[in-house]
C-alpha positions as CSV (number, residue, x, y, z in Angstrom):
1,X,49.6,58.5,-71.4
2,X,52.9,60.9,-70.8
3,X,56.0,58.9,-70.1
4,X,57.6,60.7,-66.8
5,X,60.7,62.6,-68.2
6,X,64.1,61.7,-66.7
7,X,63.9,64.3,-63.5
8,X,60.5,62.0,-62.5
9,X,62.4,58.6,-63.3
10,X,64.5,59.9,-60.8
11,X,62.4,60.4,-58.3
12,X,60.3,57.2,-58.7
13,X,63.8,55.2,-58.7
14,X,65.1,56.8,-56.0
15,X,62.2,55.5,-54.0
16,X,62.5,51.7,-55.4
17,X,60.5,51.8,-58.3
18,X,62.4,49.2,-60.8
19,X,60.5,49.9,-64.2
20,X,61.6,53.6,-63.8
21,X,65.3,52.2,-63.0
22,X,64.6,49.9,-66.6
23,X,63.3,53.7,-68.0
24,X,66.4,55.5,-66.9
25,X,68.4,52.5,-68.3
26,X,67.2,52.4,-71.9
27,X,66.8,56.6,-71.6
28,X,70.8,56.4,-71.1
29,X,72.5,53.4,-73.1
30,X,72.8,55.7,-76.1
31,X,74.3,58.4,-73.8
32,X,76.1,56.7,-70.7
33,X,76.1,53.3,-70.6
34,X,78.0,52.4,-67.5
35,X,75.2,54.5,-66.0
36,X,72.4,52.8,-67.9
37,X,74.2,49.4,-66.7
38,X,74.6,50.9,-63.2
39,X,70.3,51.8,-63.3
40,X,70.0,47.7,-64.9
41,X,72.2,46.5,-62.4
42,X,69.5,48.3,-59.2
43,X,67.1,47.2,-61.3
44,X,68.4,43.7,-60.7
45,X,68.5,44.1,-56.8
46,X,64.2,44.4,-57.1
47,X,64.6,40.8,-58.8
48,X,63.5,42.6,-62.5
49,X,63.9,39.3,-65.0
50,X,64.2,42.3,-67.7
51,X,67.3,44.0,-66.3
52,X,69.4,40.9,-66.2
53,X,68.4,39.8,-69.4
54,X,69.2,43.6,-70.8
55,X,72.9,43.5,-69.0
56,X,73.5,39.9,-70.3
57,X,72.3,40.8,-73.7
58,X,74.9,44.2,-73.3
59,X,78.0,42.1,-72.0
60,X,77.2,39.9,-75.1
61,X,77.5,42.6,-77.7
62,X,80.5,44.0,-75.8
63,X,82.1,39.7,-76.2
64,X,82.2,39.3,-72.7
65,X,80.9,36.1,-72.3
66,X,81.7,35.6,-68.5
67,X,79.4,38.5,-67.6
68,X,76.8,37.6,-70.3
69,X,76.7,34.1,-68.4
70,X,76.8,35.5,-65.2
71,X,73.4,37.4,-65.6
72,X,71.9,35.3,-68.2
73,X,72.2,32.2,-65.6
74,X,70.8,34.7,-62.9
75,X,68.0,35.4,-65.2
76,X,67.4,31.4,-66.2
77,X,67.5,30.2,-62.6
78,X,64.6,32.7,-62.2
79,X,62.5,30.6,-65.0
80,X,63.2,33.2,-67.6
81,X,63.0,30.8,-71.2
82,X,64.6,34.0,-73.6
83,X,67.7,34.2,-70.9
84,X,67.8,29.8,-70.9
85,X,68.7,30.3,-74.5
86,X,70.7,32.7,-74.3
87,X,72.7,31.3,-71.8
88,X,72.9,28.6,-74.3
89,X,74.4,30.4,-77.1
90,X,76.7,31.9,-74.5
91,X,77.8,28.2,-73.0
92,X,78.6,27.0,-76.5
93,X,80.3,29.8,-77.7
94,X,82.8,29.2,-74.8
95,X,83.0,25.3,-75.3
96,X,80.1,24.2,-72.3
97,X,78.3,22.4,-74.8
98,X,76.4,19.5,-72.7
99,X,75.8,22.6,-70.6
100,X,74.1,24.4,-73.0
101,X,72.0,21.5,-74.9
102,X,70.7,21.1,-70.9
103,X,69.7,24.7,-71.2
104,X,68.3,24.7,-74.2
105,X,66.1,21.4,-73.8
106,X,65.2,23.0,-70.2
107,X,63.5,26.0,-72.5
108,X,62.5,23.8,-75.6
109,X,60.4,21.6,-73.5
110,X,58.7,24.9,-71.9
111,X,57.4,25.7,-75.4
112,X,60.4,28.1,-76.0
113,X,60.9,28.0,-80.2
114,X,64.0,29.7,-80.4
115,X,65.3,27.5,-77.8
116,X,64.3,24.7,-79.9
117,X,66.0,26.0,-83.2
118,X,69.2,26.4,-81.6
119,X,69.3,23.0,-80.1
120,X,68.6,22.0,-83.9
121,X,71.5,23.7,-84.9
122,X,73.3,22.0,-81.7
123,X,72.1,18.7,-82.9
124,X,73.3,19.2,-86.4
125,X,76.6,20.6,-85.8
126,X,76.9,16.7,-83.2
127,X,75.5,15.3,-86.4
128,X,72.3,14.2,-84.5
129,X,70.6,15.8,-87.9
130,X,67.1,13.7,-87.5
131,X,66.6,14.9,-83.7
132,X,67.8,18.4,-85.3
133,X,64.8,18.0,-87.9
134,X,62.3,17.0,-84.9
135,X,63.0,20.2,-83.1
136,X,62.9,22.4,-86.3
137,X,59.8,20.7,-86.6
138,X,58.3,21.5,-83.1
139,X,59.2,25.3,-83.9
140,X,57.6,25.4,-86.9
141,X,54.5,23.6,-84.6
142,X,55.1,26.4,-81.9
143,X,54.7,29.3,-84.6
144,X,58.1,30.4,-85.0
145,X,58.0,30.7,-88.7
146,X,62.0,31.0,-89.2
147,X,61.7,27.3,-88.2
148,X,60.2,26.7,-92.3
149,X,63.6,28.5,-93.2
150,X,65.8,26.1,-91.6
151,X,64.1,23.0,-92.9
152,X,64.4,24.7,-96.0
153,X,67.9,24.7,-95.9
154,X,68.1,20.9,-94.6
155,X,66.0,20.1,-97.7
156,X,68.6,22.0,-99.9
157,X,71.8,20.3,-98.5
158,X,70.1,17.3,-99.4
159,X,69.6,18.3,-103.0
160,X,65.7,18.3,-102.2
161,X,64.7,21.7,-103.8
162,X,60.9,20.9,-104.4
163,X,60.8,19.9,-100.9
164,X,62.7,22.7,-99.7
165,X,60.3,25.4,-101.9
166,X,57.4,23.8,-99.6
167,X,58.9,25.0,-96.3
168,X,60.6,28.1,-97.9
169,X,56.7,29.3,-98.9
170,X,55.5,28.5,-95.4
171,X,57.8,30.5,-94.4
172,X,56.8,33.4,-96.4
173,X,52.9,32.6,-96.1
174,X,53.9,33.2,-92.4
175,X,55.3,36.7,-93.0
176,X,58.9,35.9,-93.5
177,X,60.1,37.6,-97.1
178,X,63.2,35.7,-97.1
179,X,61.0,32.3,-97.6
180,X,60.6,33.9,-101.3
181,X,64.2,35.2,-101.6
182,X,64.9,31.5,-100.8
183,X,62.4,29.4,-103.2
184,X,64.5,31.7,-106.4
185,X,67.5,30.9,-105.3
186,X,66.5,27.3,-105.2
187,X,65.5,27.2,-109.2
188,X,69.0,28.7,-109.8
189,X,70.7,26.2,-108.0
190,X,69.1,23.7,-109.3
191,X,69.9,25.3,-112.8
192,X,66.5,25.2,-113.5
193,X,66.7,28.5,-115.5
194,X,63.4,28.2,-117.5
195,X,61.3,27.8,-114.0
196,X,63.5,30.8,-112.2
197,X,62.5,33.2,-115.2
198,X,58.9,32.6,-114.6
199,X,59.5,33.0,-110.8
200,X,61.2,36.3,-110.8
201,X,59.2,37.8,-113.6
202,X,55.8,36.7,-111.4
203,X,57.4,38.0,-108.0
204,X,59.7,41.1,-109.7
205,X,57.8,43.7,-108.1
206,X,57.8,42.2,-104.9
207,X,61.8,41.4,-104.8
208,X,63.1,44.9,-105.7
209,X,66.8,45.6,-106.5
210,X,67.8,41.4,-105.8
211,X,65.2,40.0,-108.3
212,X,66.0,42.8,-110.7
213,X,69.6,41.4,-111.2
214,X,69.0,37.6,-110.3
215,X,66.2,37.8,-113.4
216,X,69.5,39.5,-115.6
217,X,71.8,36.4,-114.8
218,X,68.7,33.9,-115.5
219,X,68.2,35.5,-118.6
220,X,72.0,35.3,-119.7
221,X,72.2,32.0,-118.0
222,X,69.5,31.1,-120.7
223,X,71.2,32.7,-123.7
224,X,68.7,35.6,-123.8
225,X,71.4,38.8,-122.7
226,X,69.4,41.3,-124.9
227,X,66.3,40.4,-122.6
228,X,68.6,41.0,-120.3
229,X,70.1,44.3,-121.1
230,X,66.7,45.7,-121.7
231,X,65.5,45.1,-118.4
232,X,68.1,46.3,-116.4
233,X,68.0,49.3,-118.8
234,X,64.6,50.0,-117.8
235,X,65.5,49.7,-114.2
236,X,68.6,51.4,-114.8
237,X,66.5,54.4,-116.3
238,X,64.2,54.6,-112.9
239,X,67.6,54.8,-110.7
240,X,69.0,51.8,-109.8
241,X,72.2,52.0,-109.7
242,X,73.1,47.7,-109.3
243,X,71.2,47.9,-112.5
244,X,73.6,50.2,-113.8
245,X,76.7,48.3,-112.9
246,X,75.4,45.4,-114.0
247,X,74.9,46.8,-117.7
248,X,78.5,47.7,-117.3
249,X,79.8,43.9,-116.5
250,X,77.3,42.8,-119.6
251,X,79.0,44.9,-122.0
252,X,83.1,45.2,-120.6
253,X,82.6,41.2,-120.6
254,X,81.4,41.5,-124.3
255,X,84.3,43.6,-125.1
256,X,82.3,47.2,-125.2
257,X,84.6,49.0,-123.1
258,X,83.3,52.2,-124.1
259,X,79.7,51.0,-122.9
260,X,81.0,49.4,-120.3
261,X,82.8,52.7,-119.1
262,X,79.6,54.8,-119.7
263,X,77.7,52.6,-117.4
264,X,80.4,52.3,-114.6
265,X,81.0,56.0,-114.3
266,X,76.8,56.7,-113.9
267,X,77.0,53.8,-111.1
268,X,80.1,55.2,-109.8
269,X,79.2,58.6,-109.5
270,X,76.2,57.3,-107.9
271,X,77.9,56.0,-105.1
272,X,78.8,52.3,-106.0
273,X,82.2,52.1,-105.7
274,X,82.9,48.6,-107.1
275,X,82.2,49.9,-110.8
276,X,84.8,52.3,-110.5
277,X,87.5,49.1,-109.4
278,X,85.8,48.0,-112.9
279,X,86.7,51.6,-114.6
280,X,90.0,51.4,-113.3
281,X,90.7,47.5,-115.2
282,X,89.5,49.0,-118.5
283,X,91.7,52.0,-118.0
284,X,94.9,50.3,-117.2
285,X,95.6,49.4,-121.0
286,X,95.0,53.5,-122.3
287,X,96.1,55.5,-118.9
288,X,97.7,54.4,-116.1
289,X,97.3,57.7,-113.9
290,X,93.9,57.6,-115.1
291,X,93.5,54.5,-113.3
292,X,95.5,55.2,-110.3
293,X,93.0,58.0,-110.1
294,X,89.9,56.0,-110.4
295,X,91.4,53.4,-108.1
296,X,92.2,55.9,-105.8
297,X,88.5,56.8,-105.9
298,X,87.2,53.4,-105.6
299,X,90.2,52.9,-102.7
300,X,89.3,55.7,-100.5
301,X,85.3,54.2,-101.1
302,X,86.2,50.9,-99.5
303,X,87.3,48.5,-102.3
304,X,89.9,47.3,-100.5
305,X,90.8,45.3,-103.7
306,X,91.2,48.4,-105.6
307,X,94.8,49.3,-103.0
308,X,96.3,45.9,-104.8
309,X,96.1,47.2,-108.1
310,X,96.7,50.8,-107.4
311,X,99.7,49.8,-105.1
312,X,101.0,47.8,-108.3
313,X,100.7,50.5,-111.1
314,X,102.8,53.4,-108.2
315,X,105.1,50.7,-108.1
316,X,105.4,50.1,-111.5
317,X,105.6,54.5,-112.1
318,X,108.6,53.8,-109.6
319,X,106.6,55.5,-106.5
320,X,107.6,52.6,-103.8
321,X,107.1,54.9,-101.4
322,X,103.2,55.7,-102.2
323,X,102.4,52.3,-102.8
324,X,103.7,51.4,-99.4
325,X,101.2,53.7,-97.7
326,X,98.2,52.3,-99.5
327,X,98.9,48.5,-98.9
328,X,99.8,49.9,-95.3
329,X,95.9,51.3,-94.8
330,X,94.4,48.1,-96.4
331,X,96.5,46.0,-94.3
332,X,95.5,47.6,-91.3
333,X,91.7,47.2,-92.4
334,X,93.0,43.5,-92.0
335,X,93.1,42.5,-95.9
336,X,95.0,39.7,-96.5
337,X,96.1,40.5,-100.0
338,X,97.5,43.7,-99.0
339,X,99.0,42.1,-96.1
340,X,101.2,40.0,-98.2
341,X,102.1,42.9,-100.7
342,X,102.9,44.7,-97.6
343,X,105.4,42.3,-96.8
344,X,107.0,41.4,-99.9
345,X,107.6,45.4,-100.9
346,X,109.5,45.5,-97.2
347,X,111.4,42.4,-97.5
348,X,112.8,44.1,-101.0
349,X,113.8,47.4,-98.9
350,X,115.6,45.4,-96.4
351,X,112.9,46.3,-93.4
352,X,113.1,42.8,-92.1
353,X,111.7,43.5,-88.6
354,X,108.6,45.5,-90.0
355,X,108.4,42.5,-92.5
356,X,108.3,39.7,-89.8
357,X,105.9,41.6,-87.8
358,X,103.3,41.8,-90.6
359,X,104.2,38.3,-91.0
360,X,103.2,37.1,-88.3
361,X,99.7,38.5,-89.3
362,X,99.0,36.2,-91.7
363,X,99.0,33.8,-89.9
364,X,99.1,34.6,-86.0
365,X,97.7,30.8,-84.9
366,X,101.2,29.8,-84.9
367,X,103.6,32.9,-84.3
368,X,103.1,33.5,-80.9
């Protein structure tokens, strides 16, 4: 069947039809969205469930949790269980909690699972953690197999890993691949190396890139680092660059810097811009303006860490000036670190006002 193009949409819209106002809508939210939200909102004058939900679901993304409630309590009062808990979410996000435990019982008791799992999480957070269980439980019971994962966490904070591996491979027999992510990382925190090395080496295929390097740090965990080296060598040696990195941190923390370097620069180069931070520690010692290069590289490839130690080494070459810029652009990506050098280098050049007003950054709670 041919879906009408937009000139027919028009057309059918124009004489009432609501699912060709919901086409027009979802044609135009990657074009014009107030248009798409003006086509939801005559949408909404048919009594469409779908378009309120769609503008609720739009003024949440945009944090505008009065018009998210607005519609989403539109949308609930019209029996719709998906906009119940989403006016939920919305309610407590804004401090309405009674309201929104009544709104998401109103859906739980409908049969509504995700409903239930966020009233678990409302529970918890009240510290109502066995009625939390229950309704994780009735999610589970309703087929909502994220439900396993939840449970799986309770069992963890408990300290309960074998009971937590149950739920965690229920939730993976139910299609959920994170229910395996979840059962390895119980064995490794448990620190029950000898069982994880069995796991990852059964599932290794099935994990990719994480299982790869989460097998290396079992393996080192359990004194075997050649074992180690070999297999992220191999992995290395089919393109994966997290494989390569990793070969770098084995060897620069065994004091092979020339290794280590070898293996940074192939990761680097690669795109992975945290090995080239690492390239730029080992250089510091031979060249500086080696490493102001390389951190420059790694800088300008979003390691925000890397405009701390490149700010440090200008300074230290006496360019003030240059360093200033570059905690400047990682302050304004809003990191901390270069917030405070920021500060400290325009306290020493007398630029109190500037100073006070990155200040009050830090920290802008209590400096209004």
């Amino acid at each position: 069947m041919n879906t009408p193009d937009r000139k027919q949409l028009m057309h059918q819209a124009s004489e009432g039809s609501s699912e060709a106002m919901i086409q027009l809508g979802k044609m135009l939210e990657n074009e014009d969205l107030i248009v798409a939200k003006q086509w939801y909102q005559k949408a909404t004058e048919t009594g469409s469930i779908y378009a309120m939900r769609r503008l609720g679901l739009l003024a949440m993304s945009e944090n505008d949790l009065e018009e998210a409630k607005k519609w989403f309590r539109t949308a609930a009062e019209e029996g719709d269980l998906n906009s119940m808990s989403n006016l939920g979410i919305v309610l407590k996000n804004i401090g309405e909690t009674d309201q929104a435990e009544n709104w998401y019982k109103i859906a739980a008791v409908q049969g509504y699972a995700q409903a239930m799992i966020n009233l678990a999480a409302l529970c918890f957070d009240t510290n109502r953690n066995d009625e939390g269980i229950a309704w994780l439980q009735k999610a589970a019971d309703a087929g909502e197999p994220s439900a396993y994962l939840y449970l799986g966490d309770r069992k963890v904070e408990e300290g309960d890993y074998a009971a937590s591996r149950k739920y965690f491979q229920k939730a993976y027999d139910e299609g959920l691949f994170e229910g395996l992510v979840s059962i390895g990382q119980t064995y490794i925190a448990e620190k029950n190396f000898s069982e994880a090395e069995l796991f990852y080496r059964e599932n290794l295929e099935k994990g990719g890139t994480g299982f790869v390097l989460n097998l290396s740090h079992v393996l080192i965990s359990l004194g075997k680092t050649e074992d180690a080296i070999t297999l992220l060598k191999h992995y290395a040696s089919e393109g994966m660059i997290k494989a390569m990195y990793n070969l770098g941190v084995i060897y620069h923390e065994a004091g092979d810097l020339q290794r280590a370097s070898d293996w940074y620069v192939k990761s680097g180069d690669l795109g992975y811009a945290p090995a080239y931070h690492n390239l730029g520690l080992i250089l510091e010692d031979s060249s500086k303006y080696k490493a102001i290069e390389i951190y420059r590289k790694s800088f300008e490839n979003g390691v925000l860490q890397s405009s701390i130690n490149l700010g440090l080494l200008l300074e230290e070459l006496g360019k003030s000036d240059e360093a200033l810029e570059i905690y400047k652009s990682a302050a304004e990506q809003g990191f901390k670190p270069a917030i405070e050098a920021l500060v400290e280098v325009l306290d020493e050049e007398g630029e109190e006002t500037l100073a006070e007003e990155w200040r009050r950054k830090l920290d802008p709670v209590h400096n209004h």
